[in-house]
N, C-alpha and C positions, 0 to 999 in steps of 0.2 A: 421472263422479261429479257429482251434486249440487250446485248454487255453495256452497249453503249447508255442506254437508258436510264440505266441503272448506276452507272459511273456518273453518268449528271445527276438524276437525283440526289444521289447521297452527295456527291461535292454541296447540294444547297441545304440538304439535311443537318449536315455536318457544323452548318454556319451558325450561330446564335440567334441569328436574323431569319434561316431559315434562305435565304438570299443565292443566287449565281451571278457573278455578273463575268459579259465579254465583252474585249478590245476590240475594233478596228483601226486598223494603223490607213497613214494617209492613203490615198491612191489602190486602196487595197479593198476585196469585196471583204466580205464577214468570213471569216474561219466558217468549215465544214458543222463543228458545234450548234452555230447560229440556225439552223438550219432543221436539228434536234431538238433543239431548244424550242422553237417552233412547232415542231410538230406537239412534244410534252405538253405544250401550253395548248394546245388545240383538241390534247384530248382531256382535257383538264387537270393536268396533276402541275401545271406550274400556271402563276398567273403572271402575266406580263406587266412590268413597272414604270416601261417607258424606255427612251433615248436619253444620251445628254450628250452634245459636245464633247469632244476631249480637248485635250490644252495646244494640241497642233490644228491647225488647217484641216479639214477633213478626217480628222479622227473622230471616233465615236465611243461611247460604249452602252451596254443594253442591259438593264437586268431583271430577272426574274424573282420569282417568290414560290417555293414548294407549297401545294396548297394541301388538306386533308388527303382528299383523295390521293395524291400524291405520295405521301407518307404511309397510307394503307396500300398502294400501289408496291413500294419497296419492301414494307416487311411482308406482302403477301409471295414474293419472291418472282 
């Protein structure tokens, strides 16, 4: 697996919730992550939670959910 891949899943493994979530700050596109995150979710190992607002003008944030596969994803290494 991926470094990178693998550094997001376990950041949402790690969580109680199982959960990632990422900021956009105003005026700003999505961090390179958002992007990962994406792709994770697309080959099923995270499920997408949605958007919300953030508390400025154009900020966002997004988060995720490790799904099974996901979790067999990381300990299969």
């Amino acid at each position: 697996m991926i470094d990178h891949r693998r550094r997001l899943l376990s950041r949402a493994a790690l969580t109680e919730e199982g959960c990632i979530t990422l900021q956009r700050e105003p005026d700003r596109g999505w961090p390179g992550d958002h992007s990962r995150l994406c792709a994770l979710e697309n080959d099923g190992h995270l499920l997408f939670l949605g958007e919300e607002p953030g508390s400025r003008p154009g900020s966002a944030s997004a988060a995720w959910r490790i799904t099974a596969q996901g979790r067999a994803a990381l300990q299969q290494g």
